[in-house]
N, C-alpha and C positions, 0 to 999 in steps of 0.2 A: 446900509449904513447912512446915518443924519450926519451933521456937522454944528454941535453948537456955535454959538457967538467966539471963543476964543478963540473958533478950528480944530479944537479937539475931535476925535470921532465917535461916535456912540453906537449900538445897536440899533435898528432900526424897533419902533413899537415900543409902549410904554413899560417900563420895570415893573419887573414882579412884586407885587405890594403883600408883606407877611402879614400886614396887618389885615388886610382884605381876604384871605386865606384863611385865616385863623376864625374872621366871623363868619365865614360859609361853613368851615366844621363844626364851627359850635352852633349854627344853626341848624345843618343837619342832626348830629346830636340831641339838640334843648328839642327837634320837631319828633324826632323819634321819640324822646324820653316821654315823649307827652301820648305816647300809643299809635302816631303813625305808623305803617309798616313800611318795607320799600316800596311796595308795591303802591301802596297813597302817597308816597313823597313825589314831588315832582319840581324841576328845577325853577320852575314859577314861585313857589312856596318857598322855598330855600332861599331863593333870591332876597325876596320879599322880607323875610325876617331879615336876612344878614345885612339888606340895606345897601345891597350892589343891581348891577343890572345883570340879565341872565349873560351876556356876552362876555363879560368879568370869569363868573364862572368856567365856560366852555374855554375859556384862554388856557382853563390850566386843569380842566378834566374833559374826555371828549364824551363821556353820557355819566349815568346817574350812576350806577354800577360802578364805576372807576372811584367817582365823589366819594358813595358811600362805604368802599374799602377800606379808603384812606379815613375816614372819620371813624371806622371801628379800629382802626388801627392804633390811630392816635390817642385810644383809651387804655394802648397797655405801653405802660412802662418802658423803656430798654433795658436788655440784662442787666443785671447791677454785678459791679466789676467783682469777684470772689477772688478773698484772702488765698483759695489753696494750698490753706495748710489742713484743716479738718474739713473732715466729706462732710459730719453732724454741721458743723457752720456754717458750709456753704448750701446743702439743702435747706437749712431754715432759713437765708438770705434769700433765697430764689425764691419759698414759700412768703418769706412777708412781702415781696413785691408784689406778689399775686394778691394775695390775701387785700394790701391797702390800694390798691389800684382797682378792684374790684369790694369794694367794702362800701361804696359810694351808689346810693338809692337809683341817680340817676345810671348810672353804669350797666348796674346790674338791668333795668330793664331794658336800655339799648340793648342788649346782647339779650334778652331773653327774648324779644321783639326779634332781632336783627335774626338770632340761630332756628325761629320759628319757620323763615322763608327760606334757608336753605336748600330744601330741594327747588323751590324754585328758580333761586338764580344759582346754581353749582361754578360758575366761573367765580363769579363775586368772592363765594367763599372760598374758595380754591386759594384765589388771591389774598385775600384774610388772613390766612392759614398762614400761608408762605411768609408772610409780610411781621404777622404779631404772635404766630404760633407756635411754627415748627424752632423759631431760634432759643425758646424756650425749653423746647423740647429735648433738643441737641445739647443745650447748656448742663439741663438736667441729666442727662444721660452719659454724659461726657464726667461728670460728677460722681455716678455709680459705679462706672469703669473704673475710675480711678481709684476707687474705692476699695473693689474687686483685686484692681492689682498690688494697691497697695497692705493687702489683708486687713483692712478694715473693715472691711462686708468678707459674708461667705465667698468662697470661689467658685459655687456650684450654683451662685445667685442668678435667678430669672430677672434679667436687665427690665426689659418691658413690663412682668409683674410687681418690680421694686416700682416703678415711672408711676406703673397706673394705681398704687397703693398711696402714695404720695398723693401726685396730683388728685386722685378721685378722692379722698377723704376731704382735702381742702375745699376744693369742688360744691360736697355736700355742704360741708356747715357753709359756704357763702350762699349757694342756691336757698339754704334755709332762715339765714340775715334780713329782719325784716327794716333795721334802723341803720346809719352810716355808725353809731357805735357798738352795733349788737356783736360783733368780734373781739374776742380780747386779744389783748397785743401778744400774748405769749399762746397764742393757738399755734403758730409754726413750730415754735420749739416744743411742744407739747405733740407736735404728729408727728414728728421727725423721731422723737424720742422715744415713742410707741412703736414707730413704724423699725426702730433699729434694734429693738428687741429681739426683732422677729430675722432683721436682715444681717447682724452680726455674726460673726463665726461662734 
């Protein structure tokens, strides 16, 4: 502990700066969107763009693999809070996050870059996963159940085959997006709506 001028006490070491934080992700980010992979990022470079020293960095991640979790992280969204009154609403809610959080040029190739290296570093995306994935997933699935119980979906319904019908149609048309407007805004309610043809009783 320090002691300012008035006597108050403080933390020893200097405050955590969000603003110095925020340019190291986006520098990670802007360096990958630009075709580096992780394997060519390196925290010289990172530094360098965001304008800190490497020692800035290492305060608040202990190697690259940590950095660059949190900066793929920070490209998805948090759930978005669902009405729970209809399952059709809250599945297209859950899809338009996806859909506009991933609708964006640079996005999409950070993650097309970032998921190329995956066998590589398996920790990294491990922590990925867990961090920007699985809560998505749970959200969703959590949505089908209820569904299920509420006789809104069949009750004979494959949870997982409903998950991966959803998510993987979205999936396709964004992996097939070549511009940040080539999505239309009613593509969620239009896969939800096909997709519950099939998953209604």
């Amino acid at each position: 502990m320090t002691t300012t001028e008035t006597g108050t006490a403080r933390p020893a070491g200097r405050p955590r700066s969000e603003k110095a934080e925020k340019a190291i992700i986006e520098a990670t980010l802007d360096l990958m969107g630009e075709g580096m992979g992780v394997s060519e990022l390196s925290i010289e470079a990172i530094a360098s763009r965001a304008g800190v020293g490497k020692t800035t960095i290492y305060r608040r991640w202990s190697n690259k693999e940590d950095l660059v979790a949190d900066a793929l992280a920070s490209l998805k969204a948090p759930v978005p809070p669902l009405a729970g009154v209809s399952v059709r609403d809250d599945l297209v809610a859950l899809l338009d996050t996806a859909m506009r959080e991933a609708g964006q040029v640079r996005t999409r190739c950070v993650m097309n870059i970032a998921m190329s290296e995956s066998d590589r570093y398996p920790e990294l995306f491990a922590r990925f996963m867990r961090q920007a994935v699985e809560p998505r997933t749970a959200a969703m699935t959590a949505v089908i159940e209820r569904g299920v119980r509420t006789g809104e979906l069949r009750a004979d319904l494959d949870t997982r085959l409903a998950l991966g019908t959803l998510s993987g149609t979205m999936m396709w048309h964004i992996k097939r997006a070549k511009d940040d407007g080539d999505l239309p805004d009613d593509l969620p309610a239009r896969i939800v709506d096909s997709a519950l043809r099939g998953l209604a009783p």
